[in-house]
C-alpha positions as CSV (number, residue, x, y, z in Angstrom):
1,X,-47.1,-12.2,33.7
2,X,-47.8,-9.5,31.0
3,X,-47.4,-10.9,27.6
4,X,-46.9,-7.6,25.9
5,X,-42.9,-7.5,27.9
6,X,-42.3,-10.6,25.9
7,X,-40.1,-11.1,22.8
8,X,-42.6,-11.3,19.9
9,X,-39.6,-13.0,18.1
10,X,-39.1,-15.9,20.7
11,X,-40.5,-18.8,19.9
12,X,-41.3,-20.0,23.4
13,X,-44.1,-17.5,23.3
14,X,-46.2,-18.6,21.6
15,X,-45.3,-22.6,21.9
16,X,-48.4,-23.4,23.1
17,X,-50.7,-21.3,21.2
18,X,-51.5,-23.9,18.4
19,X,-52.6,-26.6,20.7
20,X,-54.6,-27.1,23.6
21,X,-54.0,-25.2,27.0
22,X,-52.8,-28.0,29.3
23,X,-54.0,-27.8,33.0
24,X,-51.9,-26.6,35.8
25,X,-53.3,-28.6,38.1
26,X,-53.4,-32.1,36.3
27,X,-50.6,-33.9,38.2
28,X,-51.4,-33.2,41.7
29,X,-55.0,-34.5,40.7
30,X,-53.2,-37.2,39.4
31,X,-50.7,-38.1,42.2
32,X,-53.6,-37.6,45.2
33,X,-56.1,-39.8,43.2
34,X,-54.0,-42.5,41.6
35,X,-55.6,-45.2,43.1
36,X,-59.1,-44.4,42.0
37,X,-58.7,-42.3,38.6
38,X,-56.9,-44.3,36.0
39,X,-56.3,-42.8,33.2
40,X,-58.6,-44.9,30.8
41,X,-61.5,-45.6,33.3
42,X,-64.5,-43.9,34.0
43,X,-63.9,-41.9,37.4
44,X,-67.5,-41.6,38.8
45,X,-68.3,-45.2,38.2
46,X,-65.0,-45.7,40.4
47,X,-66.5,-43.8,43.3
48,X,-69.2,-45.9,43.3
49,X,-67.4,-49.0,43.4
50,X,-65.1,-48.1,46.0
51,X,-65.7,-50.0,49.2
52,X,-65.2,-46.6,51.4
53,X,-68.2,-44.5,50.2
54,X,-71.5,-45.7,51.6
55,X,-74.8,-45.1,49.7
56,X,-76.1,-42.6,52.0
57,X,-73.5,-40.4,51.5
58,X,-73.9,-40.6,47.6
59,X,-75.7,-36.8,47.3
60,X,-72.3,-35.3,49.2
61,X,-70.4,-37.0,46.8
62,X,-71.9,-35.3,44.4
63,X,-72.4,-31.9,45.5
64,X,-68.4,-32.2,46.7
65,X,-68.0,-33.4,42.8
66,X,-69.9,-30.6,41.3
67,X,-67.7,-28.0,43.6
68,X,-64.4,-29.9,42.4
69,X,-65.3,-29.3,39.4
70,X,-66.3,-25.3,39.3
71,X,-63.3,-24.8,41.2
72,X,-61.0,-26.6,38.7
73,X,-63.1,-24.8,36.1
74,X,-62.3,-21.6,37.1
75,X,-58.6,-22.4,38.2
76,X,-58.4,-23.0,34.1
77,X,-60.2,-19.9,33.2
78,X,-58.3,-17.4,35.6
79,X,-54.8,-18.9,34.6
80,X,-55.5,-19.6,30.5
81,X,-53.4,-17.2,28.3
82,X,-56.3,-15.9,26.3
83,X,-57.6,-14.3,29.9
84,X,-54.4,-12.4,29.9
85,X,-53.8,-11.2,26.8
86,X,-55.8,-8.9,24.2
87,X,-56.3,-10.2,21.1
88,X,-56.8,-7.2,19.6
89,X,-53.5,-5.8,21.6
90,X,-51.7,-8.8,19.6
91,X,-52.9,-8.0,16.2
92,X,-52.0,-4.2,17.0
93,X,-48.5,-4.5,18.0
94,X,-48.3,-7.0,14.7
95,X,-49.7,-4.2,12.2
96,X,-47.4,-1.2,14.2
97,X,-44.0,-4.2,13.6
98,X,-45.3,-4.1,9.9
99,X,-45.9,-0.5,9.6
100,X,-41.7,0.2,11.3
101,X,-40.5,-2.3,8.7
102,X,-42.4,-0.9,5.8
103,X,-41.0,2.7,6.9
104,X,-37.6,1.6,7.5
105,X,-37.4,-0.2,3.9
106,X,-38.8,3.1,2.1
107,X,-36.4,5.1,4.1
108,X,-33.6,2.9,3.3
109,X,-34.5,2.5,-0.3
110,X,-32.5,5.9,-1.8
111,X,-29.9,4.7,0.0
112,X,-29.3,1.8,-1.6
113,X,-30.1,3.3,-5.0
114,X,-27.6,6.1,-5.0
115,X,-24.4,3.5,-5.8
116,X,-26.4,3.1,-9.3
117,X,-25.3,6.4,-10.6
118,X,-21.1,6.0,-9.9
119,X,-21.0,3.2,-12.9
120,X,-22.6,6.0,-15.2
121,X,-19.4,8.3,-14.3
122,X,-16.9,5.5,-14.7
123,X,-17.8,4.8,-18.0
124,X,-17.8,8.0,-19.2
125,X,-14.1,8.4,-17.2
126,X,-13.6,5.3,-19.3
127,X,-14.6,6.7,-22.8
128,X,-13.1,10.1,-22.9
129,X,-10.0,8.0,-21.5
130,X,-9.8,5.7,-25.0
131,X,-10.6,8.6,-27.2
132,X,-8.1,10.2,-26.0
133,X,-5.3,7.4,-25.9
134,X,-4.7,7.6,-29.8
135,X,-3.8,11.3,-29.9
136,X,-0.4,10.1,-27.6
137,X,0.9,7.5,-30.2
138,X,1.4,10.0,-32.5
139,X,3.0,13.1,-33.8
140,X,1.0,16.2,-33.2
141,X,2.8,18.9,-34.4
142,X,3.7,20.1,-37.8
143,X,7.2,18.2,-37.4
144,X,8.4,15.7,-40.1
145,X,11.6,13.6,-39.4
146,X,14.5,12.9,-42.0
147,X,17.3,11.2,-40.6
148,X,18.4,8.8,-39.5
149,X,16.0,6.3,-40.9
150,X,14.1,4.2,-37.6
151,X,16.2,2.0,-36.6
152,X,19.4,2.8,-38.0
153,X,22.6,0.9,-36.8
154,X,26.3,2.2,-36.6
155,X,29.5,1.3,-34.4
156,X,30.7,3.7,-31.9
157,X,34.2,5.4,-33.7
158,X,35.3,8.8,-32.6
159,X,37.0,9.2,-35.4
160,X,34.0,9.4,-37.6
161,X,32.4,12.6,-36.0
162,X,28.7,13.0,-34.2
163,X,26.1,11.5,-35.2
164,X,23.6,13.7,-37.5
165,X,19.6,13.9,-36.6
166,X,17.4,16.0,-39.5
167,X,13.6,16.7,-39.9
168,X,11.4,19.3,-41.7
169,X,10.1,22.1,-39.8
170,X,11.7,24.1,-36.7
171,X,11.7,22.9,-33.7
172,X,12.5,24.4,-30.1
173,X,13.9,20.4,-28.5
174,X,15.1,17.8,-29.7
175,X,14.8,15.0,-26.4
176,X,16.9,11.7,-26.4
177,X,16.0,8.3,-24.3
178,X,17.1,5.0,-23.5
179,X,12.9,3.6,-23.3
180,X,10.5,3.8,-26.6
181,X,8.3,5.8,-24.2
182,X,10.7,8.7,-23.9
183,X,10.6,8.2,-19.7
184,X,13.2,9.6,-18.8
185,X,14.7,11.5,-20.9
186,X,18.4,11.2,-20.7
187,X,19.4,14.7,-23.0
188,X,17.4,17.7,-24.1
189,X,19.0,20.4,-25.5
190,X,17.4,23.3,-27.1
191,X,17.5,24.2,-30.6
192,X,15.8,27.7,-31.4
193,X,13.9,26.6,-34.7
194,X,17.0,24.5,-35.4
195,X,16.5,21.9,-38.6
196,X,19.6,19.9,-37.6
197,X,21.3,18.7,-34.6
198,X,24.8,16.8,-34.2
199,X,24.9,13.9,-30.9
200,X,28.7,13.9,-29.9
201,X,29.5,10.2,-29.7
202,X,26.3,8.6,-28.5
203,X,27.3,5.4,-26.4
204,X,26.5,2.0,-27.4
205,X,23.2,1.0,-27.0
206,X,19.4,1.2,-28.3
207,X,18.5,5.3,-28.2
208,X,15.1,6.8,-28.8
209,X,14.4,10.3,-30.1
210,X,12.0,12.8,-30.8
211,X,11.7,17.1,-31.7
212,X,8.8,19.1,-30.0
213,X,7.8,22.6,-31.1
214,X,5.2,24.7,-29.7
215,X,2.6,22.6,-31.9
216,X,3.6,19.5,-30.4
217,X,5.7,16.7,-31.4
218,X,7.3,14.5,-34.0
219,X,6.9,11.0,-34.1
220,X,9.6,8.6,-31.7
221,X,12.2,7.1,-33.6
222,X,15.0,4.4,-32.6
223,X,18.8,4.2,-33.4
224,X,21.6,1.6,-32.6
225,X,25.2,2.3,-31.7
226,X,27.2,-1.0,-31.6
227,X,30.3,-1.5,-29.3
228,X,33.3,-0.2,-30.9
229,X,35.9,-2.1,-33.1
230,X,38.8,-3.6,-31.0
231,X,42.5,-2.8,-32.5
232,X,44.6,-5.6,-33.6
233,X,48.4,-5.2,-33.2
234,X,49.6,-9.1,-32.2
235,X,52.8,-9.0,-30.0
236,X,55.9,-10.6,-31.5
237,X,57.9,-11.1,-28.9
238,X,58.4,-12.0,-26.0
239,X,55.7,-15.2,-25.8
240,X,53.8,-16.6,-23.1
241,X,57.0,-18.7,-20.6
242,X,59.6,-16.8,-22.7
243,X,62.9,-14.7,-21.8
244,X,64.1,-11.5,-21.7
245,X,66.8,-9.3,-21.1
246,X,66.6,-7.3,-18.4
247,X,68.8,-4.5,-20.0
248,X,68.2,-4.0,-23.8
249,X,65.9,-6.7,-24.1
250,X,63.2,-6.0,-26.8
251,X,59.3,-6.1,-26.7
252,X,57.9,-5.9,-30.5
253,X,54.5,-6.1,-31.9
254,X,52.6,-5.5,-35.5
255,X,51.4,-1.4,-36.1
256,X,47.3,-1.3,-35.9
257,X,44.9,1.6,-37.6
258,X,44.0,4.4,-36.2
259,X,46.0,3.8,-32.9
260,X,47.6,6.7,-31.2
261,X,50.7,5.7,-28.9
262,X,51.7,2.0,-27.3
263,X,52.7,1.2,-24.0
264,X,54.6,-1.9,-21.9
265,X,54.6,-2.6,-18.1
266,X,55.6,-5.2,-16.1
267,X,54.0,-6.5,-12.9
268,X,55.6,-9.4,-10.9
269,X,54.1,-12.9,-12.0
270,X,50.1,-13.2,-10.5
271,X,49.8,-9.7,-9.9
272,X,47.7,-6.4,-11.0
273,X,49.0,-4.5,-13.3
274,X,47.1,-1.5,-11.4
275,X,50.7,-0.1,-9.8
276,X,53.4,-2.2,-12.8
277,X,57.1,-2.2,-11.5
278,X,58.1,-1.1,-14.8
279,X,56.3,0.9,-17.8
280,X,57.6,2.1,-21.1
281,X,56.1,4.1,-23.8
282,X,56.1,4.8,-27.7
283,X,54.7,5.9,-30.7
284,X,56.7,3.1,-32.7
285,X,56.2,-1.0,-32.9
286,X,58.5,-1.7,-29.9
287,X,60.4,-0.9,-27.0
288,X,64.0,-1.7,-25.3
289,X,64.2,-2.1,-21.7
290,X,66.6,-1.2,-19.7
291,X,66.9,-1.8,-15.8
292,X,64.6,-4.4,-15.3
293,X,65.3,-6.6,-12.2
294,X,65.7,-10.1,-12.9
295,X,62.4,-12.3,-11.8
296,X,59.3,-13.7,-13.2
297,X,57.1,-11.5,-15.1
298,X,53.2,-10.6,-16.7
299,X,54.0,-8.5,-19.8
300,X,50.8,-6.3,-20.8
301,X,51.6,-4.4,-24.2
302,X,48.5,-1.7,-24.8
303,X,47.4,0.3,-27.7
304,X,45.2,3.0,-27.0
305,X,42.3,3.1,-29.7
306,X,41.5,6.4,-31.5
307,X,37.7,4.5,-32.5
308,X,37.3,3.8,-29.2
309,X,39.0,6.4,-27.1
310,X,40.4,4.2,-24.3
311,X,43.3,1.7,-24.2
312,X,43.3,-1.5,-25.2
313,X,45.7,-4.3,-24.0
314,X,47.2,-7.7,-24.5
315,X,48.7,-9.7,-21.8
316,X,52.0,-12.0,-22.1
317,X,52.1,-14.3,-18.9
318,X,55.6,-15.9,-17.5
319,X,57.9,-14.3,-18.5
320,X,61.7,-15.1,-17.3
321,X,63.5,-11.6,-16.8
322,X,67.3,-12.6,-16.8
């Protein structure tokens, strides 16, 4: 066995190389000569003892004991470890193991320094990153807005005209926004160094705004446009589970501002008014039917709203057509 193929990591090489070599031969000795070598007693005095040696044959004995004992002495010397293997071969391979490691580690060693340098370009990432973070909070150009005020609040009316937007300095857009961060932008219209610019009935809701140039931007500014007034014109007649004639029976209600023409349908009782059975129009405060078939009835009498721009209805439930 050549103990330079072994694993110089195994353990079970080198089990036995703190203690003393044990003898390959020991327990067939110890089987074939039981009865006369104990293990605590002394085994020449036993050979004399032992009623099957005569004295005359005492110097074979010995020379037979001497020859045991060279051949079991050189059994042990031909079969120990440190017959087969070089020392020096040992202490070799160790110091060539060390020598691969230390080269391995010192080829390794850039490579596991090079990560050190990406923190360096992450901070610097980082700082030109906060530096520049202010300059997008606020205006940069030479822009400077009037009106409305941030925050301003009005109801949606048509019949109050646009809504006005003025700032100092002439600007080529002006954007407009539903977020505070101007993403997306939901109108841009172009103004040729306009001053001044008139929104067309904004709808209700929070709006954002802002005017660019070619030296950059105004400031972001907010505005409010609350849901439009309803109109009031209360019906007079006919109430909820009243009558009505059928032929020059009269629906009548109170006049409302800024109200452009009333209408009056009837759908059968439960249903939608989206195809009525009969409709009637008029400018005035109430209608007479004519040709109505008798039956049960919903009454819907609508305004339709000049603030607004859309109509506007009230409904009478029940009613007996006779």
């Amino acid at each position: 066995m050549n103990d330079n193929n072994m694993d110089p990591n195994s353990n079970a090489a080198f089990s036995q190389s703190s203690g003393a070599q044990s003898n390959p031969f020991t327990g067939e000795l110890k089987g074939e000569f039981s009865s006369d070598f104990g293990t605590n007693t002394n085994a020449v005095s036993q050979i004399f003892k032992s009623g099957g040696f005569a004295s005359e044959n005492k110097p074979r004995l010995i020379i037979l004991a001497l020859l045991t004992v060279a051949i079991v002495g050189f059994a042990y010397w031909y079969l120990s470890p440190s017959a087969e293997t070089d020392p020096s071969a040992e202490v070799a391979d160790e110091a060539e193991a060390e020598d691969e490691a230390a080269a391995t580690d010192s080829e390794a060693a850039p490579a596991e320094a090079a990560p050190v340098a990406a923190p360096a370009a992450n901070t610097a990432d980082k700082a030109a990153t906060t530096k520049a973070a202010p300059a997008e909070s606020v205006a940069t150009g030479d822009i400077k807005l009037l009106s409305p005020a941030p925050g301003a609040n009005q109801a949606y009316d048509e019949t109050q005209g646009p809504a006005e937007f003025q700032w100092e300095g002439a600007a080529d857009h002006i954007l407009f926004s539903r977020s505070a961060t101007m993403e997306p932008v939901i109108r841009s219209v172009g103004l040729n160094g306009a001053t001044s610019f008139s929104f067309e009935n904004p709808y209700p809701g929070t709006w954002y705004w802002q005017v660019k140039n070619a030296s950059g931007a105004s400031e972001i500014r907010s505005f409010k446009i609350a849901a439009p007034d309803r109109r009031s014109f209360p019906v007079s007649q006919p109430t909820p589970g009243g009558s009505l004639s059928g032929n020059g029976g009269v629906v009548s209600w109170q006049a409302g501002e800024k109200i452009a023409r009333y209408s009056v349908e009837f759908a059968p009782a439960g249903q939608s008014f989206a195809n009525p059975a009969f409709r009637f129009g008029t400018s005035g405060t109430s209608v007479a039917v004519q040709g109505v078939t008798p039956g049960s009835y919903d009454v819907r009498v609508g305004a339709f709203s000049e603030v607004a721009g859309r109509w506007e209805w009230q409904i009478i439930q029940g009613v007996t057509v006779q």
